[in-house]
N, C-alpha and C positions, 0 to 999 in steps of 0.2 A: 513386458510392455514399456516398462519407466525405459528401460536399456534402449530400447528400440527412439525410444524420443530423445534420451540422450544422444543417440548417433544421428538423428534427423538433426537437433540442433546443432550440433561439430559441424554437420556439410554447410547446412544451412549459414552459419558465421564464416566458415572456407571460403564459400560461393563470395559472401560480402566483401570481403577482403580481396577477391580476385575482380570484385567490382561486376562479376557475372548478374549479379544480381543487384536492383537499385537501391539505394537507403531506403530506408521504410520500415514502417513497425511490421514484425511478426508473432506470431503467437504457435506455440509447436504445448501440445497436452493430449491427456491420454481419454480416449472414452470408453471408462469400463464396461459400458451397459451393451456397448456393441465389440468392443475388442479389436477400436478402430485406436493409431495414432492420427490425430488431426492437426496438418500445415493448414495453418489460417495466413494469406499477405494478404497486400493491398492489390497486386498485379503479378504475375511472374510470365514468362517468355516460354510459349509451347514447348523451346530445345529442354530451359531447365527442370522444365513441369516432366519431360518425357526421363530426365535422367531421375528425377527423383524415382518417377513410376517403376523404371528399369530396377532400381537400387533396394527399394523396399517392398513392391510388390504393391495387392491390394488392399494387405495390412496400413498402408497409409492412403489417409483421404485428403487432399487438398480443395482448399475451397478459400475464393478470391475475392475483394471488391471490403475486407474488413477494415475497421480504423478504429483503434485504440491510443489511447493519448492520455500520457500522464496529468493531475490534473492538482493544481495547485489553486482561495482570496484571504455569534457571538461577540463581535468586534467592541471592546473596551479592554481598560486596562484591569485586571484580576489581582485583586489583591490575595485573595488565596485561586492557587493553582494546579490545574489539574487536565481533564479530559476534555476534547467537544468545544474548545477557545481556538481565537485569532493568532497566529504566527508569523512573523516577518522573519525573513534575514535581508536584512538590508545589503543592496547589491547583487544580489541573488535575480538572476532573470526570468526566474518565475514567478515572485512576489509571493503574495499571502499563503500562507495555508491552515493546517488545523493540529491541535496536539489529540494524542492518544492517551497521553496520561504520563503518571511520574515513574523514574525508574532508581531504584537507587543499589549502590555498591559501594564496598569500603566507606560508609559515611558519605560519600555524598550523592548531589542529586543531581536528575535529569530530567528535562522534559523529554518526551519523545516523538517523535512527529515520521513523514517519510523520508528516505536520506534522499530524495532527489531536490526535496527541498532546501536544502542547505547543502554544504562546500568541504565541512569540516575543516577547514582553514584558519581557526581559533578566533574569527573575527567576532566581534559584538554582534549577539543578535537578541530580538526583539517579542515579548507577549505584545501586542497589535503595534503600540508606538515608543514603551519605554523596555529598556534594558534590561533583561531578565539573567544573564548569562553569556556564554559563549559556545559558538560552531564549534563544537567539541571534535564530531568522527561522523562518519556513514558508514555505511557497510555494504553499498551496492556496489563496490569492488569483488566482494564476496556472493554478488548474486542474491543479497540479503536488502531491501527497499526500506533502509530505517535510516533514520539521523538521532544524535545524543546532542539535545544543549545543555552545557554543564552548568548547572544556575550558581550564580553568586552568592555570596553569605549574606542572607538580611543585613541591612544596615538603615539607615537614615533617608540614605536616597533610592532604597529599592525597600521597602518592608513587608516582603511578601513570604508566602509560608509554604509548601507544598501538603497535599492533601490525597485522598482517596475517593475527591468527587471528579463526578463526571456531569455536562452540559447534557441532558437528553429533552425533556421538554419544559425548556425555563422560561420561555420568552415570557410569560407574566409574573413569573417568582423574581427576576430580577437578581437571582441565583442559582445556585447549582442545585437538582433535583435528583441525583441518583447518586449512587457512590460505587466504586466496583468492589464488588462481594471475593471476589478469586479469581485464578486466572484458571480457562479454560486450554485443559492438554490432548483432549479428545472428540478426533474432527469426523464426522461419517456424512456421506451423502444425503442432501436432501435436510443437512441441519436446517432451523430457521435462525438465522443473522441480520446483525442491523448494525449502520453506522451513521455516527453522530456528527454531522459537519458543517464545517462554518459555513459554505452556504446555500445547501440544500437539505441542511438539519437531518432528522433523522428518518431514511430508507432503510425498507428489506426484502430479505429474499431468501432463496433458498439456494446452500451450497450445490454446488452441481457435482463435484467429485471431492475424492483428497487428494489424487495426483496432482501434480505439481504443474502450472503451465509455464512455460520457461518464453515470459515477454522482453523483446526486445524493444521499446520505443525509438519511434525513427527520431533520427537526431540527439538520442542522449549519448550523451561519454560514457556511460556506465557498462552497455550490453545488456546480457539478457539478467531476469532476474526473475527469482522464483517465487510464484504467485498462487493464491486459488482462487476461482471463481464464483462469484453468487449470481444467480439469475434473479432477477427484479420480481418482487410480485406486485402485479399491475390490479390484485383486486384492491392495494389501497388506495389506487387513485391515484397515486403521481408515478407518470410513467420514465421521467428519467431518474434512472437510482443517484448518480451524483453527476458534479459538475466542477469547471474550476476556482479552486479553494479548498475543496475537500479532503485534496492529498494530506495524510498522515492523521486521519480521525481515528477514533476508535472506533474499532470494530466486535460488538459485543453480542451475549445472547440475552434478548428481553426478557425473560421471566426470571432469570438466576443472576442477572447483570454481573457475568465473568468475561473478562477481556479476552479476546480469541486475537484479535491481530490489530493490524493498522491498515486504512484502506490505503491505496496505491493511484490508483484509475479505474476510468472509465472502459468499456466496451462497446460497440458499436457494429455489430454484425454484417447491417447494411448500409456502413459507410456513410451514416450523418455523424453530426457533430451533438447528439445526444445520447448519451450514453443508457442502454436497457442493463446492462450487466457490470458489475464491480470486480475489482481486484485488489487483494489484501493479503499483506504479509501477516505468514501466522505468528504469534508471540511466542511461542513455544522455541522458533527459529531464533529469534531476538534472543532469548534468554538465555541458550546456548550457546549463541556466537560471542557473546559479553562475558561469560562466565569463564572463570578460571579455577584450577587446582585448589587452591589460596582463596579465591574468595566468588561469590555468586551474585551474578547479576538477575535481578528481581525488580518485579514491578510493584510501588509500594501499595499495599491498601491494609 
């Protein structure tokens, strides 16, 4: 099945490039529980709807009218640093978002956030309005939705420290309330998750698969990138899981508080502009693609 969505996505990017198909976000993942691949657009044209049908059969379902959007705004300055906080990179035309926590390799540190947030163009970027480091790298060249700000050496004009807390529910502590316990490497259906964001604090839900859904957001430079999904649970009352600002929260599991990912965006099914369902890069992905022979990339707690 992953194979059969890997070849839905090749056409799928062809099509775009031959412009057969319009800009727009798509969503191509797998649903184990029926042993369907699912093309989610926003619109497609009866000719290219009939060649997909031709090409894959009834193994593929297509279904139209969805909007998915990346989604980038705890807002103060932190003097200790960690999860579930306010991020800028200035210049950057999505403006705010949120960190997922600290990463560290060879000695030094990282905030982490999502890489559509930032440029990785080594410019200054910012915890809400002062300087914490530098646009280090992204990785959604790699299909991987993360960014690395490479934080500065404490000094005089930055005196900040990194930590193993995390923002979950502080707004009257006036600090940080959790800390991450370990980092989760084992994801199954129906897990229950939650993510911590700057500004629709903390939602959850429950993972819908492990396969991978391969999101392209219309209009990013990046293409498509590899994501999982939570569906909302609306019995806690708030029905949109996140919003923007959110991009690059932590994404954890409440009772063991172990970092599982970074959220990504939003989902939208039926084409509003609030989002029922999330998407989140897993950490396991991240700590991989950073890691080398020499030395390993880790999440510090």
């Amino acid at each position: 099945m992953i194979k059969i969505a890997e070849k839905v996505q090749a056409d799928l990017e062809k099509r775009k490039e031959e412009k057969s198909i319009a800009e727009q976000t798509t969503i191509v993942s797998v649903d184990e529980v029926n042993g369907k691949v699912v093309l989610e657009v926003e619109s497609i044209s009866e000719h290219i709807q009939k060649h997909f049908e031709n090409q894959f059969g009834d193994i593929l379902v297509i279904k139209q009218g969805i909007s998915a959007h990346p989604e980038i705004s705890r807002e103060r300055n932190w003097t200790k640093l960690g999860g579930g906080i306010a991020l800028s990179d200035y210049g950057d035309p999505f403006g705010v978002c949120t960190s997922a926590g600290i990463g560290e390799k060879d000695s030094r540190y990282f905030l982490i956030t999502a890489g559509h947030c930032l440029n990785g163009d080594k410019s200054g970027a910012y915890q809400y309005d002062v300087r914490v480091g530098t646009d280090h790298t992204v990785g959604n060249w790699n299909g991987i939705d993360v960014g690395l700000i490479l934080l500065d050496s404490t000094n005089e004009l930055s005196p900040r420290y990194v930590t193993n807390y995390f923002y979950w529910h502080a707004e009257d502590n006036d600090d940080y309330d959790k800390r991450i316990e370990g980092i989760g490497t084992y994801y199954y259906s129906g897990m229950y998750l939650c993510k911590s964001g700057n500004t629709t604090g903390v939602t959850c839900g429950y993972l819908e698969s492990t396969s991978y859904k391969y999101v392209d957001y219309a209009g990013d430079q990046y293409g498509s990138q590899k994501l999982l999904k939570i569906n909302n649970d609306n019995n806690t009352g708030i029905l949109n899981y996140s919003s923007g600002g959110d991009s690059g929260a932590i994404v954890f599991d409440p009772y063991a508080f172990l970092i599982y990912g970074i959220h990504s965006g939003g989902e939208s099914p039926d084409g509003s502009t609030n989002p029922t369902y999330g998407l989140f890069t897993k950490i396991t992905d991240v700590m991989n693609m950073y890691s080398t022979p020499s030395a390993s990339f880790s999440i510090y707690k």
